[in-house]
PyMOL Python script that loads the backbone (N, CA, C, O; Angstrom):
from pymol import cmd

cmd.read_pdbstr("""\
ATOM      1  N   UNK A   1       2.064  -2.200   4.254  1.00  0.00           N
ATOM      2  CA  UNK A   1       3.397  -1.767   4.575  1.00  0.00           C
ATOM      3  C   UNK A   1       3.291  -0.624   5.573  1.00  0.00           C
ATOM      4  O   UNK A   1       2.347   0.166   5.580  1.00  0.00           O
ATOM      5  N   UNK A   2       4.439  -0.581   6.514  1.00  0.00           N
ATOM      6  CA  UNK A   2       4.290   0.421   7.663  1.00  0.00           C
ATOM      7  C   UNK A   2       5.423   1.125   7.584  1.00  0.00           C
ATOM      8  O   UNK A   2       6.516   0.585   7.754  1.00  0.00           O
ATOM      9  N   UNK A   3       5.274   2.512   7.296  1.00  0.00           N
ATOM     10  CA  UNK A   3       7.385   2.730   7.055  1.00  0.00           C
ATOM     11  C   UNK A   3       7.283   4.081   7.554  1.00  0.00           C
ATOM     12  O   UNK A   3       6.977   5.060   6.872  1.00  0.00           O
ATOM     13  N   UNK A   4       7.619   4.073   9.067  1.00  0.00           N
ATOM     14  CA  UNK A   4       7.955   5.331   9.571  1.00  0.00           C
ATOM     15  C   UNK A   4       8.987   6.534   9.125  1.00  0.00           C
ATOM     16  O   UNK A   4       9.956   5.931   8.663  1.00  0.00           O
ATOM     17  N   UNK A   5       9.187   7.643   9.061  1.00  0.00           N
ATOM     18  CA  UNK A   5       9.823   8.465   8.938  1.00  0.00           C
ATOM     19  C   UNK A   5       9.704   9.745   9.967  1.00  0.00           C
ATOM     20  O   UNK A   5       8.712  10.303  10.437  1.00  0.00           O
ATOM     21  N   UNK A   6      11.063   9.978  10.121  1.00  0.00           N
ATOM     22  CA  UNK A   6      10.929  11.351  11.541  1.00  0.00           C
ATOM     23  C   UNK A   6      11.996  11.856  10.880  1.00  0.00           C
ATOM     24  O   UNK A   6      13.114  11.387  10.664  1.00  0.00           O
ATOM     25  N   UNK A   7      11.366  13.122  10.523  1.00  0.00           N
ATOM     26  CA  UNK A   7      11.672  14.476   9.716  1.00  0.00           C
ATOM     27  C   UNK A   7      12.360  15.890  10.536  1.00  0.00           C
ATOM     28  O   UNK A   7      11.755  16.793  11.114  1.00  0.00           O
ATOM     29  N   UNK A   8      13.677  15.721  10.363  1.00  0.00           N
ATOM     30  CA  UNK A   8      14.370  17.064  12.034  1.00  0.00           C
ATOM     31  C   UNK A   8      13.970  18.449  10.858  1.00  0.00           C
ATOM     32  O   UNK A   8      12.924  18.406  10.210  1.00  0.00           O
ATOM     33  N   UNK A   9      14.713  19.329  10.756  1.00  0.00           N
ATOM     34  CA  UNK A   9      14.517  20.365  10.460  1.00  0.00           C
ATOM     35  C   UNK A   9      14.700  20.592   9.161  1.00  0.00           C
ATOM     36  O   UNK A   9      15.889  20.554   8.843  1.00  0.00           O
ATOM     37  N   UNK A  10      13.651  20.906   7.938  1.00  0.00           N
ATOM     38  CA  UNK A  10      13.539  20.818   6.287  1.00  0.00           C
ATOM     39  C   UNK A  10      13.774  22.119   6.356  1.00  0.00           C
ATOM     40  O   UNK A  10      13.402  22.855   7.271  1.00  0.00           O
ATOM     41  N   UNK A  11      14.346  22.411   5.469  1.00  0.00           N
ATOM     42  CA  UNK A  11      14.337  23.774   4.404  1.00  0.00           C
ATOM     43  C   UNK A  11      14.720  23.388   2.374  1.00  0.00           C
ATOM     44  O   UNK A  11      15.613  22.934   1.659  1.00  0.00           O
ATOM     45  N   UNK A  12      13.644  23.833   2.305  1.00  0.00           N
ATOM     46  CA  UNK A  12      14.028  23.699   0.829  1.00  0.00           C
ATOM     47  C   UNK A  12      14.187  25.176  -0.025  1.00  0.00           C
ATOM     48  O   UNK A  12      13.497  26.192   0.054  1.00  0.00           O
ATOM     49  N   UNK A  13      15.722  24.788  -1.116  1.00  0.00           N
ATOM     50  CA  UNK A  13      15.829  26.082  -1.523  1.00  0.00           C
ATOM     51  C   UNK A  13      15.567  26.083  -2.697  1.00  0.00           C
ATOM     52  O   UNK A  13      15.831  27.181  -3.186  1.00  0.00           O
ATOM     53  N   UNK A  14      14.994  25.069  -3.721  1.00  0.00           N
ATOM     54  CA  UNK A  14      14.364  25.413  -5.124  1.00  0.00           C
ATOM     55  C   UNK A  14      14.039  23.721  -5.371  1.00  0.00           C
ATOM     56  O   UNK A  14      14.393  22.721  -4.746  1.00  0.00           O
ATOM     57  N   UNK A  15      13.299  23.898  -6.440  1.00  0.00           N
ATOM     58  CA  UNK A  15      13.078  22.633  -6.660  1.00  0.00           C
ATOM     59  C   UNK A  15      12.812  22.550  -8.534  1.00  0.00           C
ATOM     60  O   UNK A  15      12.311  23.437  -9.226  1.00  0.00           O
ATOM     61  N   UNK A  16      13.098  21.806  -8.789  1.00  0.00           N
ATOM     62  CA  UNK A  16      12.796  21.440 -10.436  1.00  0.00           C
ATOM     63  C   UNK A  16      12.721  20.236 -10.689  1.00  0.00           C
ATOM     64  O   UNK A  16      13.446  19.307 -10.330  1.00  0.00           O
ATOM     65  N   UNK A  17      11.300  20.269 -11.688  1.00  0.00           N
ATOM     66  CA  UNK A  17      10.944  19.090 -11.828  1.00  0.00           C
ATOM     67  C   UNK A  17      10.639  19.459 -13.272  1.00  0.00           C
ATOM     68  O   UNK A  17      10.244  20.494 -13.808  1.00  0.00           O
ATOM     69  N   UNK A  18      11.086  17.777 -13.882  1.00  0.00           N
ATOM     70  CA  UNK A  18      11.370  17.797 -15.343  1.00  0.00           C
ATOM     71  C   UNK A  18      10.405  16.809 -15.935  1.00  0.00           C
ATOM     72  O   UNK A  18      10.677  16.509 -17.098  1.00  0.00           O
ATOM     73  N   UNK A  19       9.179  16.141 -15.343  1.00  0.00           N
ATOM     74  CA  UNK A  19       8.540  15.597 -16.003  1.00  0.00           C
ATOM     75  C   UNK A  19       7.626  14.925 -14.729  1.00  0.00           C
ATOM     76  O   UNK A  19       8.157  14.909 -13.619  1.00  0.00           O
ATOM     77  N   UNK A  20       6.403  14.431 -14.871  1.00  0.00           N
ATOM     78  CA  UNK A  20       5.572  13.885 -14.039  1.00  0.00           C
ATOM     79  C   UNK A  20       4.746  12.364 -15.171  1.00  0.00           C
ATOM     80  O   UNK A  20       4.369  12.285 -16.340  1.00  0.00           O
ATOM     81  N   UNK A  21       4.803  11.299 -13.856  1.00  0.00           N
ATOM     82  CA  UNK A  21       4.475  10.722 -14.448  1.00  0.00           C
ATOM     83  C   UNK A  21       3.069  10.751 -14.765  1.00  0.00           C
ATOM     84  O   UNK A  21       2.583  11.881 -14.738  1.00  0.00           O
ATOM     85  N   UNK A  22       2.148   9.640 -15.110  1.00  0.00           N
ATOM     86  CA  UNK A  22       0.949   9.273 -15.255  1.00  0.00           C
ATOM     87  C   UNK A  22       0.634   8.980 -13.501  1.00  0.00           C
ATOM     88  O   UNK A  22      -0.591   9.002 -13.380  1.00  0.00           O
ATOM     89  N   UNK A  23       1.281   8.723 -12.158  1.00  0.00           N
ATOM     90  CA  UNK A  23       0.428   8.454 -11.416  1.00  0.00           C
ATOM     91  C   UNK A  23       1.596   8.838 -10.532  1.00  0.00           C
ATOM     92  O   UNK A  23       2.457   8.004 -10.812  1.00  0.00           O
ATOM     93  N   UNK A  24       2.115   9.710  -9.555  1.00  0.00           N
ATOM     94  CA  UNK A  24       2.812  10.290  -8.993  1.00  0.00           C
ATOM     95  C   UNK A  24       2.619  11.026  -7.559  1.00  0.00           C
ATOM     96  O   UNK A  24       1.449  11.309  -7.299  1.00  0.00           O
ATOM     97  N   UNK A  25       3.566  11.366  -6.617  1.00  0.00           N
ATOM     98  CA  UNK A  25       3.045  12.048  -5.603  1.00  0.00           C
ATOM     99  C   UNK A  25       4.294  12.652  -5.122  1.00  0.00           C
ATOM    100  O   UNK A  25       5.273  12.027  -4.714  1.00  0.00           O
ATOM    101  N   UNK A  26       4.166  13.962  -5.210  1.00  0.00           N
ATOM    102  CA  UNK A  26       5.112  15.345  -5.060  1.00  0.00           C
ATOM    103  C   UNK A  26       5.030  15.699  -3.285  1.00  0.00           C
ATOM    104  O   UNK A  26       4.162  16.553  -3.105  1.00  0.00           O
ATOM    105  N   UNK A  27       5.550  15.362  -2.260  1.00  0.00           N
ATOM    106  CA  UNK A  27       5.450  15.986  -0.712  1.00  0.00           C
ATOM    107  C   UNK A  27       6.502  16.568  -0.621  1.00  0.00           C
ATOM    108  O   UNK A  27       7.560  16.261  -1.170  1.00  0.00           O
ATOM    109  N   UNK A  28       6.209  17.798   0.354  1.00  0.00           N
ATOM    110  CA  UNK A  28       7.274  18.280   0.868  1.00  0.00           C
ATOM    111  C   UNK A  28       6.192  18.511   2.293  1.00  0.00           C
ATOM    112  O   UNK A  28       5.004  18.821   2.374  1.00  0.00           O
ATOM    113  N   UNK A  29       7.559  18.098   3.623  1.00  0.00           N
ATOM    114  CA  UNK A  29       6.612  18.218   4.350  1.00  0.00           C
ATOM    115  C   UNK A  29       6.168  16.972   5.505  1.00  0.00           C
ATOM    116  O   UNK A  29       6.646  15.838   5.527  1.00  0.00           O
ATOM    117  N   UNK A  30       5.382  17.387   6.209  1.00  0.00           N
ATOM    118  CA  UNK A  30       4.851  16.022   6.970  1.00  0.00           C
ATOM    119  C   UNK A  30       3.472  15.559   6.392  1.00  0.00           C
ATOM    120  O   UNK A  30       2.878  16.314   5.621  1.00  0.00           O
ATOM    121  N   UNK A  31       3.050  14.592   6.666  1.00  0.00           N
ATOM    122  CA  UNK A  31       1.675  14.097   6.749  1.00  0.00           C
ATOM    123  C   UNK A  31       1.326  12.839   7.367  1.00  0.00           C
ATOM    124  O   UNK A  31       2.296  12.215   7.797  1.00  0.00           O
ATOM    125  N   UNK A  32       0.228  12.319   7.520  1.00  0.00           N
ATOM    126  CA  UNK A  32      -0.268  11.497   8.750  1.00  0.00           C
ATOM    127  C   UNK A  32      -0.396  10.250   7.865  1.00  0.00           C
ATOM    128  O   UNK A  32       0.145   9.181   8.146  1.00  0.00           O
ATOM    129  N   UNK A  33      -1.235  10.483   6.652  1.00  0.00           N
ATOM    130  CA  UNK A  33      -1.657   9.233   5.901  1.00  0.00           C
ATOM    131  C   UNK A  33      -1.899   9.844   4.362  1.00  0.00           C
ATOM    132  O   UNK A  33      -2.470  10.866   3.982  1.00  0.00           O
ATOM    133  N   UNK A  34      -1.435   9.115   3.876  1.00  0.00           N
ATOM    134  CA  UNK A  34      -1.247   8.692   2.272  1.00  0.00           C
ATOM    135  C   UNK A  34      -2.036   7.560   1.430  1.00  0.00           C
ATOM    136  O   UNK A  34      -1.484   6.478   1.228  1.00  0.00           O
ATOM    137  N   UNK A  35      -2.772   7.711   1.153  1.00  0.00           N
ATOM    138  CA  UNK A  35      -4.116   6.544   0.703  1.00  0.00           C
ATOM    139  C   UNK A  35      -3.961   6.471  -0.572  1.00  0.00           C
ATOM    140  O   UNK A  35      -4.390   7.348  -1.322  1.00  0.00           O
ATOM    141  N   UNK A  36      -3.293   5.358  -1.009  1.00  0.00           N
ATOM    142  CA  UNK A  36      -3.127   5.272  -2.432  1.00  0.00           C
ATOM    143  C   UNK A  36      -4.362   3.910  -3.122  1.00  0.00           C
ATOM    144  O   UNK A  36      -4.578   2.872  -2.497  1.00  0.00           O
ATOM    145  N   UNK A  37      -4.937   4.198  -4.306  1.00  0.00           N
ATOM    146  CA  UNK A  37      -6.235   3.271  -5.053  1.00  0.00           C
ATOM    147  C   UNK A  37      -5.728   3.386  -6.224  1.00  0.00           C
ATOM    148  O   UNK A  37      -5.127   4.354  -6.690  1.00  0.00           O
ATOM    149  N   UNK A  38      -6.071   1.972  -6.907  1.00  0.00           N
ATOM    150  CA  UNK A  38      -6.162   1.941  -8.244  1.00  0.00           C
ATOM    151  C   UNK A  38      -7.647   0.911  -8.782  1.00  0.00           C
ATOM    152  O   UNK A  38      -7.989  -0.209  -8.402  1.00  0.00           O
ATOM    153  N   UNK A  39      -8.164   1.674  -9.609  1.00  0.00           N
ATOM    154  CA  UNK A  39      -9.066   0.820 -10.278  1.00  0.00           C
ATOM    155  C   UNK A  39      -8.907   1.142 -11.403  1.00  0.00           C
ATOM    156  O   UNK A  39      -8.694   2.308 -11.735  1.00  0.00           O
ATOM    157  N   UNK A  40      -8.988   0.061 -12.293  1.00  0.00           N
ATOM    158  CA  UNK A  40      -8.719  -0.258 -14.131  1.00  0.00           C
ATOM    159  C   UNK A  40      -9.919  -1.129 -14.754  1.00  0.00           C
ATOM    160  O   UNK A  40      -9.804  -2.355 -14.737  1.00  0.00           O
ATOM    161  N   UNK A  41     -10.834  -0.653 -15.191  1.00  0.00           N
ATOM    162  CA  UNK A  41     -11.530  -1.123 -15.679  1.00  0.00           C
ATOM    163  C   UNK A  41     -11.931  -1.281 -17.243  1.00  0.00           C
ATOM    164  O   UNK A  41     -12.977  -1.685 -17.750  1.00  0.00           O
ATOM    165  N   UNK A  42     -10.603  -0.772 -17.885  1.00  0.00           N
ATOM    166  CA  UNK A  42     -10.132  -1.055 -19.547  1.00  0.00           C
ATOM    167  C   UNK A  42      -9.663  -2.321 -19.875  1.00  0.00           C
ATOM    168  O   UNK A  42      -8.658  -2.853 -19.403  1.00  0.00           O
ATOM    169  N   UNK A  43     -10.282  -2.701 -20.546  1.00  0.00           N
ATOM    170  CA  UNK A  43      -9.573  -3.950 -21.719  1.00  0.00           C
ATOM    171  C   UNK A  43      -7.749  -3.535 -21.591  1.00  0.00           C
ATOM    172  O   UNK A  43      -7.176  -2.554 -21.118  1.00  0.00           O
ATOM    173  N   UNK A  44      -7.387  -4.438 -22.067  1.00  0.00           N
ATOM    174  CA  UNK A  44      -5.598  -3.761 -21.862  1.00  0.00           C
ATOM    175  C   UNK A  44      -5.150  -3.798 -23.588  1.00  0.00           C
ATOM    176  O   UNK A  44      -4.003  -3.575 -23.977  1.00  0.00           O
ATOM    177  N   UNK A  45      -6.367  -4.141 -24.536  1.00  0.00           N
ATOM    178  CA  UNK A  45      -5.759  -4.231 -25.747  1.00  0.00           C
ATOM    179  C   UNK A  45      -6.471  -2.514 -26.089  1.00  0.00           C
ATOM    180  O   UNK A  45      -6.142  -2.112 -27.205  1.00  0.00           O
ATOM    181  N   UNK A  46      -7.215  -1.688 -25.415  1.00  0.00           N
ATOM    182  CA  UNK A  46      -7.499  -0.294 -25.567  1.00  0.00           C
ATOM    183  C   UNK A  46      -6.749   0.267 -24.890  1.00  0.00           C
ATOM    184  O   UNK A  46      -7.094   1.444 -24.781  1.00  0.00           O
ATOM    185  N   UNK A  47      -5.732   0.005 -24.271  1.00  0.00           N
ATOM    186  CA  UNK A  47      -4.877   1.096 -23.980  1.00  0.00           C
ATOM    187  C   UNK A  47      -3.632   1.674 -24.265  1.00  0.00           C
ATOM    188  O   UNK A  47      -2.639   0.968 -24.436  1.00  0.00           O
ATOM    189  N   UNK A  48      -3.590   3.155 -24.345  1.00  0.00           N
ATOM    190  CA  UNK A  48      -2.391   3.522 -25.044  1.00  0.00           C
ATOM    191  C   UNK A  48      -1.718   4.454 -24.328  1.00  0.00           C
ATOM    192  O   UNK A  48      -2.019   5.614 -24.047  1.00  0.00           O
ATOM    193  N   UNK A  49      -0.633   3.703 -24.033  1.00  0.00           N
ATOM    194  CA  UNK A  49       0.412   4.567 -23.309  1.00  0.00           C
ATOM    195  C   UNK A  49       1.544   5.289 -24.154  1.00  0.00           C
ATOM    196  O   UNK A  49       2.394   4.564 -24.670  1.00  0.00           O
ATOM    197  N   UNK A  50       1.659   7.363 -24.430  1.00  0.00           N
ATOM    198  CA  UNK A  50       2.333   7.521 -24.929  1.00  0.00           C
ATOM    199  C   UNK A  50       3.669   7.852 -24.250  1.00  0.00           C
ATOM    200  O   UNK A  50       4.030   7.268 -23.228  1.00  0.00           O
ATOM    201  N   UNK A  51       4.486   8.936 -24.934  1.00  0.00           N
ATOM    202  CA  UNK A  51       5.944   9.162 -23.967  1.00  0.00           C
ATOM    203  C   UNK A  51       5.442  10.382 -23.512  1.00  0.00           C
ATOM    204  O   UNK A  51       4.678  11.263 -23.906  1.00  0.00           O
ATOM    205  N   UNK A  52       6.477  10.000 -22.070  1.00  0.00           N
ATOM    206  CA  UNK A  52       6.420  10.931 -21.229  1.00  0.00           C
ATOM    207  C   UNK A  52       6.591  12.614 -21.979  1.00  0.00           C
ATOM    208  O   UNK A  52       7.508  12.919 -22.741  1.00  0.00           O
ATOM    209  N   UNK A  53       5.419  13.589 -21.516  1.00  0.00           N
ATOM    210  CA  UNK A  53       5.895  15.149 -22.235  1.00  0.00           C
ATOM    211  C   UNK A  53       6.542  16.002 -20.976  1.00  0.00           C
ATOM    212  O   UNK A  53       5.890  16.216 -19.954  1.00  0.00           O
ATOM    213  N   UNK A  54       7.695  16.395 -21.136  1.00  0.00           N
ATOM    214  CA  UNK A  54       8.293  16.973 -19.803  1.00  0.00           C
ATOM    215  C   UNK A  54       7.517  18.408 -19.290  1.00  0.00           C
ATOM    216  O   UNK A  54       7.273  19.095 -20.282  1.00  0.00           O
ATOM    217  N   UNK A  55       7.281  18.743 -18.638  1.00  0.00           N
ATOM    218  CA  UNK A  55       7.030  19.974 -18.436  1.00  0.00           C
ATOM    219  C   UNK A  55       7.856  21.176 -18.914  1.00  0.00           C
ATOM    220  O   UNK A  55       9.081  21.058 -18.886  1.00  0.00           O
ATOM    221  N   UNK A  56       7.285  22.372 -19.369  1.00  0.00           N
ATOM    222  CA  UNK A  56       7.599  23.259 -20.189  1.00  0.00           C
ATOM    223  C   UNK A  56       8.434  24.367 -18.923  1.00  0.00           C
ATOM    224  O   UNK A  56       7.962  24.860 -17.898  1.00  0.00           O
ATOM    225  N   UNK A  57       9.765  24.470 -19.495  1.00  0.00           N
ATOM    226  CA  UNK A  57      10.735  25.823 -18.077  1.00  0.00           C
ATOM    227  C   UNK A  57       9.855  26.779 -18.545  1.00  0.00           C
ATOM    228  O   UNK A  57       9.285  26.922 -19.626  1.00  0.00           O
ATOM    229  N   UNK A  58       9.860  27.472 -17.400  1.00  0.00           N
ATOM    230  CA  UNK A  58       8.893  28.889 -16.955  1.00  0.00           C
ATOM    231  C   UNK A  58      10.202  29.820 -16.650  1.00  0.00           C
ATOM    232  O   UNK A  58      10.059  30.985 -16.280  1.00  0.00           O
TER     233      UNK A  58
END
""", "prot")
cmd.dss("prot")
cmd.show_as("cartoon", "prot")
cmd.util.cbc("prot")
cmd.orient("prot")
């Protein structure tokens, strides 16, 4: 997939985030390249997915 984006002028004035997943990606910003991999090399009857724990307010 090829998916351009052209970014004019950012300002960010706070941000909150209430939970992250298991495999996620947080930008603010530009960047050139983004290289995403997955390798799984578990049985799928050993795996245990629990619930999401939100992050704790500071």
């Amino acid at each position: 997939m090829n998916f351009t984006v052209v970014n004019k002028d950012i300002q960010v004035g706070a941000i909150d985030v209430t939970g992250v997943s298991s495999s996620s990606v947080f930008l603010i910003g530009d960047t050139n390249t983004i290289s995403l991999s997955s390798v799984f090399d578990t049985p799928p009857e050993s795996l245990i997915i629990g619930p999401l724990v939100p992050l704790a307010p500071q």
